[in-house]
C-alpha positions in Angstrom: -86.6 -70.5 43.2 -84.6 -67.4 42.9 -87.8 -65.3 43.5 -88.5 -67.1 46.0 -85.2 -66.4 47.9 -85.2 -62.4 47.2 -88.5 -62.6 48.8 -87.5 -64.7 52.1 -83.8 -62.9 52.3 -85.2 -59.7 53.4 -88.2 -61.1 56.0 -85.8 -62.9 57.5 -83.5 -60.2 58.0 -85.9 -57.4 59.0 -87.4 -60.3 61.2 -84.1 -60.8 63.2 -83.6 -57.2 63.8 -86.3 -56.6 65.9 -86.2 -60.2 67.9 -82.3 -59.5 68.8 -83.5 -55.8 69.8 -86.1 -57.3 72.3 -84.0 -59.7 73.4 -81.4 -57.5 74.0 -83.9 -55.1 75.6 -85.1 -58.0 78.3 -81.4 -58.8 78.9 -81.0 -54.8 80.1 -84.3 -54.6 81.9 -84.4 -57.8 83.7 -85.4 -57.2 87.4 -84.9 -60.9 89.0 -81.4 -60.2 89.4 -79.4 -57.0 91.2 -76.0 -55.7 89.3 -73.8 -57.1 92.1 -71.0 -57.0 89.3 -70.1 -60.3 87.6 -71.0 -63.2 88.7 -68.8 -65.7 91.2 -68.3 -69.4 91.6 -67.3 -71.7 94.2 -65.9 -75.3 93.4 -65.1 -77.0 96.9 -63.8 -80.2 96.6 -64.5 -82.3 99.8 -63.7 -85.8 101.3 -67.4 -87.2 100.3 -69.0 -84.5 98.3 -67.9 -82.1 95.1 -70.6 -79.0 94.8 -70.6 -76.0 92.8 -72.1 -72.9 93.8 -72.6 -69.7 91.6 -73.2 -66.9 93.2 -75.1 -63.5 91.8 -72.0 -61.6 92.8 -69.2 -61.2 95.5 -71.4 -59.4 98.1 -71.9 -59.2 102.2 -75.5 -61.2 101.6 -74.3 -63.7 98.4 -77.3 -65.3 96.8 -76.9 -68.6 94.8 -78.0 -68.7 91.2 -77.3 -72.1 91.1 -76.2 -74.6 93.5 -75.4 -78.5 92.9 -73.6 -81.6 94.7 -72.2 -84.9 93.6 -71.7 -87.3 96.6 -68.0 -88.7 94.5 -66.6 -90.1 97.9 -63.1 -89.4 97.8 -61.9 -90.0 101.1 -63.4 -93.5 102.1 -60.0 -95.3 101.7 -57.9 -92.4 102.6 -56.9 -93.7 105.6 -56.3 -97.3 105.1 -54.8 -97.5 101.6 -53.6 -93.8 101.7 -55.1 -93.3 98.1 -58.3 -91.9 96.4 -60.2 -94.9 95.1 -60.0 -94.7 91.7 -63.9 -94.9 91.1 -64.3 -91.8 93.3 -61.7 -90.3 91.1 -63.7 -91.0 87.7 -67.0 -89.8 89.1 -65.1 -86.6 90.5 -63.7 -85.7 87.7 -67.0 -86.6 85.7 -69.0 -83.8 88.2 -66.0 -80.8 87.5 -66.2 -81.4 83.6 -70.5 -80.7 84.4 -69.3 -77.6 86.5 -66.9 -76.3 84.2 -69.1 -76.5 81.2 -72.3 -74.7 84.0 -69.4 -72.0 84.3 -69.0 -71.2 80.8 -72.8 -71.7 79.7 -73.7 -68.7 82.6 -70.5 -66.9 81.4 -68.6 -67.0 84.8 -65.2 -65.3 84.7 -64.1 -65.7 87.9 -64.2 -69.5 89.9 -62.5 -70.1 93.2 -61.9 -74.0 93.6 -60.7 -75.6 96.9 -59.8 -79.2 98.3 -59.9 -80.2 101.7 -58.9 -83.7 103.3 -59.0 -86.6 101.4 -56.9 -84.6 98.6 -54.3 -83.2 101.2 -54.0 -86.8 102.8 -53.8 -88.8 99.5 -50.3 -89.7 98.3 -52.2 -89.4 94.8 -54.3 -86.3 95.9 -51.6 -84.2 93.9 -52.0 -85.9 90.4 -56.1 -85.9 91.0 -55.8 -82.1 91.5 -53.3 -81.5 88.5 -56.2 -83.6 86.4 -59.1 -81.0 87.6 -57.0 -78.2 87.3 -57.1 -79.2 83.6 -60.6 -79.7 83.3 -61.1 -76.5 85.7 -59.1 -74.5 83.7 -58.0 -72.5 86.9 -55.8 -73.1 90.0 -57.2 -75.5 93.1 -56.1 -74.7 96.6 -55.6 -77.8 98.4 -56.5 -76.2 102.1 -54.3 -76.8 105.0 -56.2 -78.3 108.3 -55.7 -75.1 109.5 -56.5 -73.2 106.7 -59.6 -75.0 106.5 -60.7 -74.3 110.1 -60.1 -70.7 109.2 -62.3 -69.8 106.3 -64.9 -72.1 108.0 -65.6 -70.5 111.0 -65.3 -66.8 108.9 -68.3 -68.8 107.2 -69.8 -68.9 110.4 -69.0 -65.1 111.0 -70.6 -63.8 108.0 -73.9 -65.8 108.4 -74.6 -65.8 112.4 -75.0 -62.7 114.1 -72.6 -62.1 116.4 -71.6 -65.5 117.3 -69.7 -67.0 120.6 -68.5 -70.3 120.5 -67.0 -73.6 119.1 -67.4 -74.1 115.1 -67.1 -77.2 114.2 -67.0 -78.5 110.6 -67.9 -82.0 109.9 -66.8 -82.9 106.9 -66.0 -86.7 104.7 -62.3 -86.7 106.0 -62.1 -84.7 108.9 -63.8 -82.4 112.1 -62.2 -78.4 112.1 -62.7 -77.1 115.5 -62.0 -73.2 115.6 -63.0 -70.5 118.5 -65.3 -67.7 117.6 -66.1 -64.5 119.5 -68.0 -61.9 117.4 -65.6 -61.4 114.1 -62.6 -62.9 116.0 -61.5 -66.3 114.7 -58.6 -68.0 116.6 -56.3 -70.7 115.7 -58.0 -73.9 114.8 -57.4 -77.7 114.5 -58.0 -80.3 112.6 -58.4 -84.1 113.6 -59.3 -87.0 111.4 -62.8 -87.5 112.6 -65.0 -86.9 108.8 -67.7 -89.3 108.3 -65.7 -91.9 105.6 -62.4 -91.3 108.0 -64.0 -93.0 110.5 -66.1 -95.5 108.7 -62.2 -96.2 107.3 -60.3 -96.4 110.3 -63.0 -98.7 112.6 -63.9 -100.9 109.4 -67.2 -100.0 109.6 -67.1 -100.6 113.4 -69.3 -98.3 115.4 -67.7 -99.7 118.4 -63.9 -99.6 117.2 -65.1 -95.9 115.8 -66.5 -94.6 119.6 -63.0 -95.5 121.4 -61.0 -94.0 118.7 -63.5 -90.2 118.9 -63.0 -90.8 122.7 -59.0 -91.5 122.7 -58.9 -88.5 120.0 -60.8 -85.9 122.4 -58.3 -86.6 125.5 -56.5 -83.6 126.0 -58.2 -81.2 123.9 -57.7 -77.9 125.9 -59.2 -76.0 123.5 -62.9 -77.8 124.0 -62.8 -76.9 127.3 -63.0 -72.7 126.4 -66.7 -73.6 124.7 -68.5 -74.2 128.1 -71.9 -72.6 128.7 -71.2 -71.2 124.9 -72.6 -72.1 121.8 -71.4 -74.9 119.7 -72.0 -73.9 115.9 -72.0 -77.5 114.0 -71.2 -77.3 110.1 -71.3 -79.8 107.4 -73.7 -82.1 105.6 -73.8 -84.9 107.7 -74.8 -83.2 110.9 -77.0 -80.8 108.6 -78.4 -84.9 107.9 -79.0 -84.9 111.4 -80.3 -81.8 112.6 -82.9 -82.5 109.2 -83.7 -85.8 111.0 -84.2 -84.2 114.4 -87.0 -81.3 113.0 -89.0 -84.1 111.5 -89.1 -86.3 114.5 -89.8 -83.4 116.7 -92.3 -81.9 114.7 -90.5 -78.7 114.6 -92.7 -76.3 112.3 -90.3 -74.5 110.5 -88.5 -76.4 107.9 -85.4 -73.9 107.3 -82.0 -75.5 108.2 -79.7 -72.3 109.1 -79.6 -71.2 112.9 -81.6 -74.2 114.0 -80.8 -74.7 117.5 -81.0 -77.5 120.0 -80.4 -77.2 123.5 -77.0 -79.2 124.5 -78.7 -81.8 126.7 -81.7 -82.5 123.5 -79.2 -82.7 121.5 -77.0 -85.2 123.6 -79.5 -87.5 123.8 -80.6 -87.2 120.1 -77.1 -88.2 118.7 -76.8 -91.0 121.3 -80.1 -92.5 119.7 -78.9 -92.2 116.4 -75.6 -93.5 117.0 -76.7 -96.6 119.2 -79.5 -97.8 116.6 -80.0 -99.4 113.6 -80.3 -96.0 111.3 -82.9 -97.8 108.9 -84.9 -98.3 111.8 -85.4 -94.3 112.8 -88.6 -92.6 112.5 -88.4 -90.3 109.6 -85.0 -91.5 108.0 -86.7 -91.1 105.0 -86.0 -87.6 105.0 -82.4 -87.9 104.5 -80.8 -88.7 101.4 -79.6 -92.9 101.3 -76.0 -92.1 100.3 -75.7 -89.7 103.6 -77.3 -92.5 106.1 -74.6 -94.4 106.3 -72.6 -92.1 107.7 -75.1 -90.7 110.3 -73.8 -93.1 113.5 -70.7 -91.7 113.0 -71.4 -88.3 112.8 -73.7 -88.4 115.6 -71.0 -90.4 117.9 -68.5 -87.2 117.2 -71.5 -85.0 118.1 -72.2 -86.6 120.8 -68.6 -86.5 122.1 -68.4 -83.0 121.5 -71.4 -81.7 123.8 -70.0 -84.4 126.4 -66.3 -82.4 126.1 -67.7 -79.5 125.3 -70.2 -78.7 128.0 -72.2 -75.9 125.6 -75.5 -74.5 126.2 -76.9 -74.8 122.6 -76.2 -76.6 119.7 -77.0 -74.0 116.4 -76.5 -75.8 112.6 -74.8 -73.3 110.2 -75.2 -74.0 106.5 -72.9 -71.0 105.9 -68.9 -72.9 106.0 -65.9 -72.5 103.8 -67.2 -71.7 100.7 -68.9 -68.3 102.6 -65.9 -67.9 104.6 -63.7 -67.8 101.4 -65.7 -65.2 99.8 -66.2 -63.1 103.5 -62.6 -63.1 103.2 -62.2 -61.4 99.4 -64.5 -58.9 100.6 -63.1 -55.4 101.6 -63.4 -54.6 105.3 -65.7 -51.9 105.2 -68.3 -54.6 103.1 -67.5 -57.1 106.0 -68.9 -54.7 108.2 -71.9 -54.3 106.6 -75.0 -56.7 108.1 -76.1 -59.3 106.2 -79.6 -59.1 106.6 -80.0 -55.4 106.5 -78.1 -55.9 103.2 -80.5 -58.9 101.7 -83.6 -57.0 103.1 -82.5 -53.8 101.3 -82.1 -56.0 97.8 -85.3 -57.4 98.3 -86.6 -54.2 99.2 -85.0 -52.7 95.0 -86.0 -55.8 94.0 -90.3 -56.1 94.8 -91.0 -52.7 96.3 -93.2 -49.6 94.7 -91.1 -47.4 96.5 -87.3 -49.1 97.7 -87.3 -45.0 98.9 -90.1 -45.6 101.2 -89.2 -48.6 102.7 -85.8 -46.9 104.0 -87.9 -43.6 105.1 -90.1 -46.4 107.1 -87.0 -46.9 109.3 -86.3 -43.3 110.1 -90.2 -42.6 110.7 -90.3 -45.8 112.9 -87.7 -44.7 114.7 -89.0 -41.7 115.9 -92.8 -43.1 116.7 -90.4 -46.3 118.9 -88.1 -43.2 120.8 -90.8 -41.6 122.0 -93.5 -44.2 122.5 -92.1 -45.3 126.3 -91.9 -49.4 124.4 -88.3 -50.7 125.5 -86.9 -51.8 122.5 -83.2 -53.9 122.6 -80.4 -53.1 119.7 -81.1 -56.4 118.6 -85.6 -55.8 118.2 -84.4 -52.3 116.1 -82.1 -54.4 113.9 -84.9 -56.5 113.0 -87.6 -53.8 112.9 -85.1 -52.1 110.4 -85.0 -55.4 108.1 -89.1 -55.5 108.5 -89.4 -51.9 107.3 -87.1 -52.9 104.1 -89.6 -55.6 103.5 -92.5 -54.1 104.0 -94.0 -53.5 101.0 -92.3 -56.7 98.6 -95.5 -58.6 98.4 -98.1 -55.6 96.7 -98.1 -57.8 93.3 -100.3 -60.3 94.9 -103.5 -60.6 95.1 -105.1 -58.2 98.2 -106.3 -61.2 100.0 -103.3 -62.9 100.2 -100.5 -60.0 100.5 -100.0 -61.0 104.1 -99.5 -64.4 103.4 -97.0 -64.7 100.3 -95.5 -61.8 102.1 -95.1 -64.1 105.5 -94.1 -66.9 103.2 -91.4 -65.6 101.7 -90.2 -63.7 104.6 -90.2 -66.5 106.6 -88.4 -69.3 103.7 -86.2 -66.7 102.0 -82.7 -67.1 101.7 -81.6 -64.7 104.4 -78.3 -65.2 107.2 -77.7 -63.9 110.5 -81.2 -64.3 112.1 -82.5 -67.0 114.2 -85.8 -68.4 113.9 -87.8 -66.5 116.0 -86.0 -63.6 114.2 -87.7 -64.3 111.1 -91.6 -64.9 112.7 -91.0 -61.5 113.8 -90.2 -60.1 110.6 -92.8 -62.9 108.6 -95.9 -61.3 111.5 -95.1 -57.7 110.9 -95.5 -57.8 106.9 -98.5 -60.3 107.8 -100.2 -57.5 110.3 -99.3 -54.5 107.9 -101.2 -56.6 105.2 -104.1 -59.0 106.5 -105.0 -56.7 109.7 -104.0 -57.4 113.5 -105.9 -60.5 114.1 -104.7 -64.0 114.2 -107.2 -65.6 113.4 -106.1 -66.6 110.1 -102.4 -66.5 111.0 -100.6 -69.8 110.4 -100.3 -72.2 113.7 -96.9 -73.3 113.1 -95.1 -69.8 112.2 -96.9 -69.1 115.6 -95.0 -71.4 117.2 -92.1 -69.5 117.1 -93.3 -66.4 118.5 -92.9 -65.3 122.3 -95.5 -63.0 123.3 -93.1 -60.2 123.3 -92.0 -61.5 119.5 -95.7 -60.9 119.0 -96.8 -58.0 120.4 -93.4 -55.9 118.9 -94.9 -57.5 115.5 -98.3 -56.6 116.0 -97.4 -53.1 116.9 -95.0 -52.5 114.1 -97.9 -54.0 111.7 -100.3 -51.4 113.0 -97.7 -48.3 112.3 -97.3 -49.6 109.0 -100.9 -49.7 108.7 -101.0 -46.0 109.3 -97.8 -45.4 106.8 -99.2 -46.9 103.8 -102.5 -45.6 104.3 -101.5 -42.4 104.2 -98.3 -42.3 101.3 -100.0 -45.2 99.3 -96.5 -46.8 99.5 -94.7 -43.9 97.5 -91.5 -42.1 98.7 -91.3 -38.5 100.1 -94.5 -38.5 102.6 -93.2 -39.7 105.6 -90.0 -37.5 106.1 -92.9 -34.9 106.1 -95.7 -36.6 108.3 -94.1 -37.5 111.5 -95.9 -39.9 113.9 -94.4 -39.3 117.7 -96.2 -39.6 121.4 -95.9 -35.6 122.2 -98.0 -34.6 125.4 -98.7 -38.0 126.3 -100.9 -38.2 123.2 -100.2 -40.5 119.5 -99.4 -37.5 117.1 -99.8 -37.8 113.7 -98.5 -34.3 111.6 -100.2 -33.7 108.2 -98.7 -30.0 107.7 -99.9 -27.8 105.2 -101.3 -29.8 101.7 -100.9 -33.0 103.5 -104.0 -32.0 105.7 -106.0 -33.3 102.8 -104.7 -36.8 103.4 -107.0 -36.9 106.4 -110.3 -39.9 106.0 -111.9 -42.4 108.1 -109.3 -45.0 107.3 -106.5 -43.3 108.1 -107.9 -42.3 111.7 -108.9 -45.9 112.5 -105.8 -47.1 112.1 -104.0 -44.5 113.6 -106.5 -44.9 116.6 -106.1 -49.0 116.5 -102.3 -48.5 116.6 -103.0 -46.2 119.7 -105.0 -48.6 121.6 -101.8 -51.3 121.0 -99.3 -48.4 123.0 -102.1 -47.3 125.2 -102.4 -43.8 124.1 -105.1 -41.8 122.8 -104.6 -40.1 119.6 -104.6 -36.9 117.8 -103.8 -36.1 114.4 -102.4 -32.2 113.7 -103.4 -30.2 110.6 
């Protein structure tokens, strides 16, 4: 036995050595993630639902490393009893001790927690909150109405690109209304209009609930400033809604944030939903049976809203108050940054050969765009700048199906401040660079989306790129060098000096297919 042990000790020990190395060594070189610093978490405490988020660092484009609800219900008695029922208390308190022990197992440090309604309304809201701040382990803000309206609609600011209008934030206890224009937030409100407020207050009367929205809209100045505007509608219940909506309509693009309904669809949709037997809908299947309950009543406040209101579109945010709150840590110079420029540049470190290219694609499409005589607004270079970032993430697949995952994740990723016909633009410019400037493989619905200008700007773009990595196979320092510009009413590609080697068959096609896109005939310069 004693032999036997001298000749284990040592294997075991020159085993270990090496296995704690290489794991060490995977830890270090680990790509999935970016060093934002330190990871951040977000513990909002809400009238109906308690979610954490973890975020991969306190950034102007946040991405979620994990993400997870429990539907604990503390404000359905709220306003009747004035208390948090004590079985929403138990599972509450069940969810934070699972998000406190996520925290430590992924080594968070630093964990913002919030309460909204049902915990500020409560006459026991207090002793719940001193009972999670002991299974928290850190301080829980109870928010003011006010409060509340604030960091949503900064929420808002930091997700939708430049946005003008009414946010509105749905949530278990109460409806934040709060005026936007650009990054300007005003004064907001708060009424007692949540989903379990109302189901509360009209005894689970859909009638009682509709005179009680009505008498609680009279006199609303405020509304009234939203006209012809955009009404930005927050929270899960109307997310529930707008879900319903895309899968009754058909709509082919399943992402939630910046979906938009005109006012008047929109009207009509929530006065279905509200007037109806909810089971009865077509589709309700695709919203989660602890949220239909409360879909009348958020559709009746919606429906109110528009009716008060008077906007021209109705757009879902599912950036709110945990965004807002971390919008509002950062410094103002990162505030300033753009949000999708930012998430297309980390994609663009993250899956690129070249991150250097990609950004030296947005100065050499710039010149080739100025001098092309194509009209292009400040909004169409924003974008073109994001599709330049991206450009080049999907070179792992397979060659035959670049353009697609490309389009695929393009068009599903996790990115804010663009609207939906945004991203086809972005999804069909990777998808031209890669598959060629047909559509005849190009997917129906994504085309959907498209105007004809989205896709003509996309084809064109695709083709350029065509030309770019054709000629720098996708590596840095070539195209500062090789300059592409209409000069003399002629498409001029420059191949100076060495670079005149670079010249083939390939390369002139595409320069030559690009040319017939901007009606120009082409040259190349050695």
């Amino acid at each position: 036995m004693a032999n036997r042990s001298k000749t284990r000790r040592p294997a075991a020990s020159s085993a270990a050595s090496p296995k704690a190395a290489r794991k060490r060594a995977i830890e270090r070189s680990a790509k999935g993630r970016l060093d934002h610093g330190p990871a951040v978490a977000v513990i909002d405490i809400g009238s109906n639902s308690i979610r954490l988020v973890i975020y991969e660092g306190l950034t102007r484009a946040p991405t979620p490393i994990f993400n997870e609800k429990v539907l604990a219900g503390l404000g359905r008695e709220v306003q009747t009893t004035g208390l948090l029922a004590q079985d929403a208390i138990n599972s509450a308190l069940a969810a934070l001790r699972r998000f406190r022990g996520l925290c430590d197992t992924l080594k968070v440090k630093k964990i913002w927690a919030i309460a909204t309604a049902a915990c500020r309304d409560a006459r026991n809201g207090a002793a719940f909150i001193k009972q999670a701040e002991r299974i928290c382990r850190t301080t829980i803000s109870i928010l003011s109405g006010k409060r509340e309206a604030h960091l949503t609609a900064l929420g808002v600011v930091s997700g939708i690109y430049k946005p003008d209008g009414i946010v509105g934030d749905l949530g278990g206890g109460s409806l934040e209304l709060v005026n936007v224009h650009g990054s300007r937030v005003n004064a907001g409100i708060t009424l007692p209009l949540g989903g379990l407020a109302l189901q509360d207050i009209s005894h689970r009367s859909i009638k009682k609930a509709e005179k009680f929205v009505e008498d609680t809209f009279k006199n609303l100045d405020m509304l009234h400033s939203g006209e012809g505007r955009t009404f930005y509608a927050v929270g899960g219940t109307w997310r529930a809604l707008a879900r319903l909506h895309m899968w009754q309509t058909g709509y082919p693009f399943h992402v939630m944030h910046n979906y938009r309904i005109p006012a008047r669809e929109a009207l009509e949709f929530s006065r279905l939903v509200h007037r109806v037997d909810t089971d009865t809908l077509s589709k309700i299947e695709v919203v989660n049976a602890a949220r239909r309950p409360l879909l009348a009543y958020a559709a009746l406040v919606m429906e109110n809203l528009i009716r008060t209101i008077k906007p021209s579109d109705v757009v879902f945010s599912v950036m709110g108050v945990r965004e807002g709150l971390l919008y509002e840590l950062l410094k103002p110079s990162e505030r300033a940054l753009d949000p999708l420029i930012s998430a297309s540049a980390d994609l663009n470190v993250l899956r690129s050969r070249s991150p250097r290219h990609g950004e030296e694609l947005i100065a050499w499409t710039d010149a080739f765009m100025a001098s092309s005589g194509l009209d292009e607004t400040a909004d169409e270079r924003r974008l073109r700048h994001a599709a330049c970032l991206l450009a080049d993430i999907g070179w792992r697949a397979h060659p035959d199906y670049r353009g697609e995952q490309s389009m695929n994740i393009i068009a599903h990723g996790a990115f804010s401040a663009i609207d939906h016909p945004g991203r086809a633009y972005l999804a069909l410019s990777i998808y031209f660079r890669h598959a060629g400037l047909s559509e005849e493989d190009l997917s129906p619905r994504l085309r959907e989306l498209a105007t004809a200008r989205i896709l003509d700007r996309a084809r064109v773009l695709g083709a350029a790129m065509r030309v770019a990595y054709i000629l720098t196979a996708g590596q840095g320092g070539v195209l500062p060098k090789t300059p592409m510009q209409v000069k003399r009413g002629k498409l001029t590609l420059s191949l100076p000096g060495l670079y005149g080697q670079l010249v083939a068959e390939r390369l002139t096609s595409r320069l030559r297919q690009l040319g017939r896109l901007v009606g120009r005939e082409v040259e190349i310069e050695t």
